[in-house]
N, C-alpha and C positions, 0 to 999 in steps of 0.2 A: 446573316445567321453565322454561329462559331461553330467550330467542331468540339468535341470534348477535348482533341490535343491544345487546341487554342488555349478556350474557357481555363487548362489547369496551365498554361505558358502566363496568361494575365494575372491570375490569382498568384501563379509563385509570386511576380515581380511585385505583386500589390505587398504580400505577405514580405516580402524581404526588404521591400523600403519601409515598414513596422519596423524591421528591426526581427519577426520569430526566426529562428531556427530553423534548419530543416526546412525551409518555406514549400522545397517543392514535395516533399513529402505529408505536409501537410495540406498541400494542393491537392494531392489526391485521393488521400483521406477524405477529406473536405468534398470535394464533388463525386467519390464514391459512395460516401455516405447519403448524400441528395440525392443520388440516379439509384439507388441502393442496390451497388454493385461492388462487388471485389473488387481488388487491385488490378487480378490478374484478368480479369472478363474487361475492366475498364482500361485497361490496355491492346485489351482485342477491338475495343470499338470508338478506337484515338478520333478517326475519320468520321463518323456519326454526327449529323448535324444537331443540335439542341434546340429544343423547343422554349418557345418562351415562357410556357409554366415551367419547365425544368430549370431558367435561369434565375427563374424568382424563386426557385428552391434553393439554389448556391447561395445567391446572394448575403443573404440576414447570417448565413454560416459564416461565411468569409468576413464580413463586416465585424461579427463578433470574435473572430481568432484573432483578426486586426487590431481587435480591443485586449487583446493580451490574454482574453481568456483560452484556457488550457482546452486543447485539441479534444482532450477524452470528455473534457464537462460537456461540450457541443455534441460528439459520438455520441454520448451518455452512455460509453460500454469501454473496456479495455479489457486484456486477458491477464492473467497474471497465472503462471506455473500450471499451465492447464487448464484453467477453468475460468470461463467468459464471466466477467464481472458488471452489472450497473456500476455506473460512477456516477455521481452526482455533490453540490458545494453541503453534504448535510458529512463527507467524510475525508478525510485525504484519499489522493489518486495514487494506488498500489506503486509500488515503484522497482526497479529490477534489482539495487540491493538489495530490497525485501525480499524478492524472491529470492537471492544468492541464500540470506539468512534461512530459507527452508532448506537448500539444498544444504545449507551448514548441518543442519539439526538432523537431517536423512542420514549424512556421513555420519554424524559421531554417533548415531544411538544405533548400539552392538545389537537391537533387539525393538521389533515392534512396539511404542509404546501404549498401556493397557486405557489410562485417563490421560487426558492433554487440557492444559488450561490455558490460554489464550487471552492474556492482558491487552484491554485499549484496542479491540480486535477491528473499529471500524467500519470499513466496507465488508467486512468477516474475511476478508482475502488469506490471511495464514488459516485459519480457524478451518476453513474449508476447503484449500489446497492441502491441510494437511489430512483433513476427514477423506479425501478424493485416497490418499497415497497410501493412508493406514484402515483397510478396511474396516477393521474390530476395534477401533479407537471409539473410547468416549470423550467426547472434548465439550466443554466449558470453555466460552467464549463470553468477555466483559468490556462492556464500555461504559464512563459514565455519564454520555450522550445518548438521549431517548434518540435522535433523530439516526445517530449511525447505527444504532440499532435497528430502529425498522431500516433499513436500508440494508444492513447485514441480513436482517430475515428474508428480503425479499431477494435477495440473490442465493440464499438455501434454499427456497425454494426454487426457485428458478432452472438450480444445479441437481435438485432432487436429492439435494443433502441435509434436511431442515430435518429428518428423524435421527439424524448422526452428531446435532449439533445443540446444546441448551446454551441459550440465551438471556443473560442475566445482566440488569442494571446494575454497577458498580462500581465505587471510586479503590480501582485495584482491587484489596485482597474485602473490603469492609463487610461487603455481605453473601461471603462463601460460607457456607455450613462448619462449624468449628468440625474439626476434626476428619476434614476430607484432604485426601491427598492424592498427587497429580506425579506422572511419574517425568513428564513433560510439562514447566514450563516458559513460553516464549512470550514476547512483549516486543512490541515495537514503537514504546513508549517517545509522548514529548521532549528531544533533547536540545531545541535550540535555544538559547539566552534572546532575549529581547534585542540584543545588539545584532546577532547573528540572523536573527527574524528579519530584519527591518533591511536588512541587507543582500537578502532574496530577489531572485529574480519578479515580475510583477507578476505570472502566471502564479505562483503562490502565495506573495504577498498580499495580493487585491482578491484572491480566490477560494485560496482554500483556508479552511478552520484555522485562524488562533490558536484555540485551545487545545489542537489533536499537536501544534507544532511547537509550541513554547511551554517549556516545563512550569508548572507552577509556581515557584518560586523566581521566575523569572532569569536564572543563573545555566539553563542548561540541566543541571544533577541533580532539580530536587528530585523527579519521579524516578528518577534511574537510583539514588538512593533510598528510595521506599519502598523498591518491587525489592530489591534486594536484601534488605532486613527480614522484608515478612515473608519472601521464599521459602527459607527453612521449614517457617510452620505449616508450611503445603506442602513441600516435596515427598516423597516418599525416599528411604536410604538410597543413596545410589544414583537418585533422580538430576535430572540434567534442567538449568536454567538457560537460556538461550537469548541474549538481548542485541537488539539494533543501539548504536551508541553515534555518539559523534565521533569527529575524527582527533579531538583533541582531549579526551578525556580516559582514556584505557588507566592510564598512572593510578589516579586517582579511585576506580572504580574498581579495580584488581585488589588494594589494598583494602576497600569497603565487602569487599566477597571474601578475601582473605578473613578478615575483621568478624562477617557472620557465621564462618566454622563451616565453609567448601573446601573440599578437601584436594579440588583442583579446578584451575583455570586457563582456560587457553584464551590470547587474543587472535583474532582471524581480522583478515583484511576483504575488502573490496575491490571490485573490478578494473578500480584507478591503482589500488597497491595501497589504499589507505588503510590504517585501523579502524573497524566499522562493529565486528560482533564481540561480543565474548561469548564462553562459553564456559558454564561451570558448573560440576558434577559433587554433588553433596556427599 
Protein backbone atom coordinates (compact mmCIF):
# COMPACT_ATOMS: atom_id res chain seq x y z
CA UNK A 1 0.00 0.00 0.00
CA UNK A 2 1.21 3.87 -0.81
CA UNK A 3 0.69 6.83 1.32
CA UNK A 4 -0.69 9.87 -0.42
CA UNK A 5 3.00 11.54 0.14
CA UNK A 6 4.16 8.44 -2.13
CA UNK A 7 1.18 8.15 -4.69
CA UNK A 8 1.82 12.40 -5.48
CA UNK A 9 6.19 11.55 -5.33
CA UNK A 10 5.27 8.83 -8.32
CA UNK A 11 2.81 10.78 -10.16
CA UNK A 12 5.15 13.99 -10.14
CA UNK A 13 8.00 11.83 -11.62
CA UNK A 14 5.45 10.08 -14.09
CA UNK A 15 4.09 13.63 -14.91
CA UNK A 16 7.69 15.28 -15.59
CA UNK A 17 9.11 12.57 -17.72
CA UNK A 18 5.70 13.88 -20.07
CA UNK A 19 7.43 16.64 -20.15
CA UNK A 20 3.98 18.99 -17.96
CA UNK A 21 5.05 21.63 -16.06
CA UNK A 22 4.52 22.14 -12.65
CA UNK A 23 4.33 18.23 -12.51
CA UNK A 24 4.36 18.35 -8.73
CA UNK A 25 1.73 20.67 -8.54
CA UNK A 26 -0.31 19.06 -10.58
CA UNK A 27 0.37 15.84 -8.56
CA UNK A 28 -1.62 17.27 -6.30
CA UNK A 29 -4.24 18.86 -7.81
CA UNK A 30 -4.56 15.65 -9.50
CA UNK A 31 -4.88 13.29 -6.27
CA UNK A 32 -6.70 16.04 -4.33
CA UNK A 33 -9.13 16.18 -6.72
CA UNK A 34 -9.76 12.09 -6.55
CA UNK A 35 -9.63 11.95 -2.59
CA UNK A 36 -11.68 15.18 -2.93
CA UNK A 37 -9.63 17.01 -0.70
CA UNK A 38 -7.76 20.57 -0.57
CA UNK A 39 -4.41 21.08 -0.90
CA UNK A 40 -4.07 21.96 2.45
CA UNK A 41 -6.15 18.92 4.32
CA UNK A 42 -4.08 16.87 1.73
CA UNK A 43 -1.05 17.87 3.15
CA UNK A 44 -2.39 17.02 6.61
CA UNK A 45 -2.84 13.46 5.59
CA UNK A 46 0.77 12.95 3.45
CA UNK A 47 0.87 9.64 5.83
CA UNK A 48 -2.60 8.12 5.16
CA UNK A 49 -2.45 4.81 3.57
CA UNK A 50 -4.66 4.71 0.02
CA UNK A 51 -7.13 2.34 -0.63
CA UNK A 52 -7.33 0.51 -3.81
CA UNK A 53 -10.61 2.07 -4.93
CA UNK A 54 -8.97 5.58 -4.21
CA UNK A 55 -5.90 4.44 -6.53
CA UNK A 56 -8.20 3.63 -9.31
CA UNK A 57 -9.69 7.09 -8.82
CA UNK A 58 -6.00 8.76 -9.42
CA UNK A 59 -5.17 6.77 -11.98
CA UNK A 60 -7.42 7.55 -15.41
CA UNK A 61 -6.64 11.42 -13.94
CA UNK A 62 -3.05 10.99 -14.21
CA UNK A 63 -2.96 8.98 -17.24
CA UNK A 64 -5.00 11.69 -18.89
CA UNK A 65 -2.78 15.00 -17.71
CA UNK A 66 -0.03 12.51 -19.02
CA UNK A 67 -1.90 12.83 -22.25
CA UNK A 68 -1.26 16.47 -22.35
CA UNK A 69 -4.49 17.32 -21.43
CA UNK A 70 -4.96 20.60 -19.39
CA UNK A 71 -5.14 19.99 -15.56
CA UNK A 72 -8.46 22.29 -15.17
CA UNK A 73 -10.34 20.09 -18.28
CA UNK A 74 -9.67 16.94 -15.70
CA UNK A 75 -10.72 19.33 -12.37
CA UNK A 76 -13.66 20.49 -14.68
CA UNK A 77 -13.38 23.85 -12.36
CA UNK A 78 -10.77 26.70 -12.13
CA UNK A 79 -11.29 30.26 -10.38
CA UNK A 80 -10.74 33.15 -12.18
CA UNK A 81 -11.13 36.83 -10.16
CA UNK A 82 -13.23 35.32 -7.53
CA UNK A 83 -15.55 33.36 -8.88
CA UNK A 84 -15.31 29.39 -9.17
CA UNK A 85 -15.86 28.55 -12.83
CA UNK A 86 -16.81 24.97 -14.82
CA UNK A 87 -14.36 24.45 -17.50
CA UNK A 88 -14.75 22.16 -19.90
CA UNK A 89 -13.24 21.71 -24.23
CA UNK A 90 -16.94 23.44 -25.33
CA UNK A 91 -14.57 26.97 -24.11
CA UNK A 92 -11.19 28.24 -23.42
CA UNK A 93 -9.69 27.73 -19.83
CA UNK A 94 -9.92 31.43 -18.27
CA UNK A 95 -6.43 32.42 -18.04
CA UNK A 96 -4.57 35.16 -15.39
CA UNK A 97 -3.90 37.72 -18.16
CA UNK A 98 -7.64 37.71 -18.56
CA UNK A 99 -8.03 38.28 -15.30
CA UNK A 100 -5.14 41.26 -15.19
CA UNK A 101 -7.50 42.70 -18.22
CA UNK A 102 -10.41 43.00 -15.49
CA UNK A 103 -8.36 44.41 -13.00
CA UNK A 104 -7.29 46.72 -16.16
CA UNK A 105 -10.90 47.88 -16.73
CA UNK A 106 -11.58 48.27 -12.51
CA UNK A 107 -8.65 50.78 -12.67
CA UNK A 108 -9.42 53.04 -15.46
CA UNK A 109 -13.32 53.39 -15.05
CA UNK A 110 -13.60 56.65 -12.82
CA UNK A 111 -17.22 55.31 -12.08
CA UNK A 112 -19.47 52.21 -11.81
CA UNK A 113 -20.21 51.07 -15.06
CA UNK A 114 -24.32 51.29 -15.78
CA UNK A 115 -24.51 48.49 -19.02
CA UNK A 116 -21.42 46.16 -19.71
CA UNK A 117 -21.14 44.15 -22.91
CA UNK A 118 -19.09 41.31 -23.11
CA UNK A 119 -17.72 40.09 -26.66
CA UNK A 120 -16.72 36.23 -27.13
CA UNK A 121 -17.59 35.84 -23.31
CA UNK A 122 -17.03 32.06 -23.41
CA UNK A 123 -16.99 30.29 -20.10
CA UNK A 124 -18.86 33.87 -19.22
CA UNK A 125 -15.49 34.31 -16.95
CA UNK A 126 -15.18 38.41 -17.57
CA UNK A 127 -18.97 38.66 -17.98
CA UNK A 128 -19.47 37.42 -14.47
CA UNK A 129 -16.34 38.43 -12.51
CA UNK A 130 -17.41 41.63 -13.55
CA UNK A 131 -21.30 41.20 -12.73
CA UNK A 132 -19.62 39.74 -9.03
CA UNK A 133 -17.58 43.42 -8.71
CA UNK A 134 -20.25 45.82 -10.15
CA UNK A 135 -23.46 45.22 -8.21
CA UNK A 136 -25.87 47.42 -10.47
CA UNK A 137 -24.26 46.44 -13.81
CA UNK A 138 -26.34 45.24 -16.58
CA UNK A 139 -24.16 43.14 -18.68
CA UNK A 140 -24.66 41.46 -22.07
CA UNK A 141 -22.61 38.79 -22.70
CA UNK A 142 -22.05 37.26 -26.59
CA UNK A 143 -20.71 34.24 -28.00
CA UNK A 144 -21.09 32.78 -31.40
CA UNK A 145 -20.85 29.24 -30.00
CA UNK A 146 -24.17 27.60 -28.66
CA UNK A 147 -21.94 25.23 -26.77
CA UNK A 148 -19.88 28.20 -24.55
CA UNK A 149 -23.00 29.42 -24.15
CA UNK A 150 -24.71 26.92 -22.29
CA UNK A 151 -21.55 26.33 -20.45
CA UNK A 152 -21.40 30.32 -19.64
CA UNK A 153 -25.14 29.79 -18.35
CA UNK A 154 -24.42 27.21 -16.27
CA UNK A 155 -21.74 28.68 -14.29
CA UNK A 156 -24.39 31.89 -13.76
CA UNK A 157 -26.05 29.93 -12.48
CA UNK A 158 -24.09 28.22 -10.45
CA UNK A 159 -22.49 31.67 -9.19
CA UNK A 160 -26.18 32.93 -8.63
CA UNK A 161 -25.35 35.53 -11.10
CA UNK A 162 -27.72 34.28 -14.15
CA UNK A 163 -30.48 37.36 -13.13
CA UNK A 164 -27.41 39.91 -13.65
CA UNK A 165 -26.39 38.55 -16.78
CA UNK A 166 -28.29 38.21 -20.77
CA UNK A 167 -27.18 35.71 -22.84
CA UNK A 168 -27.25 36.20 -26.29
CA UNK A 169 -26.05 34.28 -29.53
CA UNK A 170 -23.82 36.35 -31.54
CA UNK A 171 -21.16 36.92 -34.21
CA UNK A 172 -19.86 40.16 -32.28
CA UNK A 173 -21.98 43.12 -32.58
CA UNK A 174 -24.66 41.27 -35.41
CA UNK A 175 -27.59 40.74 -33.25
CA UNK A 176 -27.62 43.57 -30.57
CA UNK A 177 -30.68 45.61 -30.72
CA UNK A 178 -29.80 48.85 -33.01
CA UNK A 179 -29.54 51.39 -30.95
CA UNK A 180 -28.45 49.99 -27.43
CA UNK A 181 -25.43 51.29 -25.84
CA UNK A 182 -22.84 49.83 -23.31
CA UNK A 183 -20.95 52.10 -21.42
CA UNK A 184 -18.35 49.14 -20.97
CA UNK A 185 -17.12 47.31 -23.62
CA UNK A 186 -14.57 44.18 -23.27
CA UNK A 187 -13.63 41.41 -25.53
CA UNK A 188 -11.25 38.88 -25.21
CA UNK A 189 -11.43 38.05 -28.62
CA UNK A 190 -9.46 35.30 -31.29
CA UNK A 191 -5.89 36.93 -31.67
CA UNK A 192 -3.65 34.09 -32.79
CA UNK A 193 -2.62 33.66 -36.79
CA UNK A 194 -2.61 30.12 -37.64
CA UNK A 195 1.10 30.04 -37.60
CA UNK A 196 1.05 31.20 -33.97
CA UNK A 197 -1.81 28.36 -33.28
CA UNK A 198 0.18 25.60 -34.45
CA UNK A 199 2.91 26.60 -32.46
CA UNK A 200 1.21 26.22 -28.95
CA UNK A 201 2.02 24.31 -26.57
CA UNK A 202 -0.28 20.61 -26.99
CA UNK A 203 -2.41 21.43 -23.82
CA UNK A 204 -4.16 23.98 -26.29
CA UNK A 205 -3.34 22.86 -29.37
CA UNK A 206 -5.04 19.22 -29.04
CA UNK A 207 -7.58 20.82 -26.39
CA UNK A 208 -8.97 23.54 -26.55
CA UNK A 209 -11.44 25.53 -29.34
CA UNK A 210 -9.88 26.62 -32.65
CA UNK A 211 -12.27 28.94 -33.20
CA UNK A 212 -12.28 30.88 -29.51
CA UNK A 213 -8.10 31.07 -30.49
CA UNK A 214 -7.50 31.91 -34.23
CA UNK A 215 -9.08 35.00 -35.53
CA UNK A 216 -10.95 34.45 -38.51
CA UNK A 217 -9.20 35.49 -41.08
CA UNK A 218 -6.54 33.38 -40.09
CA UNK A 219 -3.88 36.55 -39.59
CA UNK A 220 -4.23 37.22 -35.96
CA UNK A 221 -6.34 41.06 -36.46
CA UNK A 222 -9.29 40.07 -38.30
CA UNK A 223 -11.73 39.98 -35.14
CA UNK A 224 -9.62 42.57 -33.18
CA UNK A 225 -10.41 44.81 -36.28
CA UNK A 226 -14.07 44.23 -36.30
CA UNK A 227 -14.88 44.69 -32.59
CA UNK A 228 -13.22 47.96 -33.15
CA UNK A 229 -15.05 49.51 -35.93
CA UNK A 230 -18.43 48.61 -34.62
CA UNK A 231 -17.56 49.87 -30.90
CA UNK A 232 -18.39 53.15 -31.69
CA UNK A 233 -22.10 52.27 -32.58
CA UNK A 234 -22.41 50.69 -28.91
CA UNK A 235 -20.58 52.79 -26.78
CA UNK A 236 -22.20 55.32 -25.17
CA UNK A 237 -19.98 59.21 -25.12
CA UNK A 238 -17.26 58.62 -22.98
CA UNK A 239 -17.49 54.83 -22.79
CA UNK A 240 -14.45 52.76 -22.44
CA UNK A 241 -13.50 49.62 -25.00
CA UNK A 242 -11.15 47.32 -23.29
CA UNK A 243 -9.49 44.34 -25.33
CA UNK A 244 -6.92 41.27 -24.74
CA UNK A 245 -4.47 41.56 -27.79
CA UNK A 246 -1.45 39.71 -28.79
CA UNK A 247 1.89 40.77 -28.09
CA UNK A 248 2.76 41.90 -31.43
CA UNK A 249 0.08 43.84 -32.63
CA UNK A 250 -0.51 47.30 -30.43
CA UNK A 251 1.22 49.41 -33.73
CA UNK A 252 -1.15 48.38 -35.84
CA UNK A 253 -4.40 48.31 -33.57
CA UNK A 254 -3.84 51.87 -31.84
CA UNK A 255 -3.84 53.42 -35.41
CA UNK A 256 -7.30 51.16 -36.19
CA UNK A 257 -8.85 52.96 -32.73
CA UNK A 258 -7.26 56.08 -33.76
CA UNK A 259 -8.91 55.56 -37.40
CA UNK A 260 -12.56 54.81 -35.58
CA UNK A 261 -12.69 58.46 -33.75
CA UNK A 262 -11.53 57.26 -29.85
CA UNK A 263 -10.57 59.96 -28.55
CA UNK A 264 -7.85 58.00 -26.40
CA UNK A 265 -5.87 55.00 -26.04
CA UNK A 266 -3.64 53.55 -23.75
CA UNK A 267 -1.52 50.18 -24.33
CA UNK A 268 -1.05 48.26 -21.02
CA UNK A 269 1.10 45.32 -20.58
CA UNK A 270 1.14 41.91 -18.83
CA UNK A 271 2.55 40.12 -16.08
CA UNK A 272 5.74 39.06 -18.33
CA UNK A 273 6.17 43.18 -19.28
CA UNK A 274 4.53 42.46 -22.57
CA UNK A 275 1.89 44.53 -24.66
CA UNK A 276 -1.18 42.50 -23.96
CA UNK A 277 -4.56 45.18 -23.48
CA UNK A 278 -5.59 48.29 -24.94
CA UNK A 279 -7.69 50.45 -23.69
CA UNK A 280 -9.79 53.03 -25.28
CA UNK A 281 -12.08 55.76 -24.12
CA UNK A 282 -14.68 57.24 -26.99
Amino acid sequence: MLTVLEIIKKTTDFLAGKGIESARLNAELLVGHALELKRMQLYLQFERLLTEPELEKIRPLVRRRGQHEPVQYIIGATDFHGVRLKVDRRALIPRPETELLVERVIQKLAAPPGRVLDLGTGSGAIALALAKHYAAAAITALDSSEDALALARENALATDLSSRVEFLRSDWFGQLPAGVRFDLIVANPPYLSETEAAATQPEVRQFEPHGALISADGTGLGDLHAIIAGAPDYLSPGGLLALETGIAQHGLLMQAITSAGFASVESKQDLTGRDRFLLALL
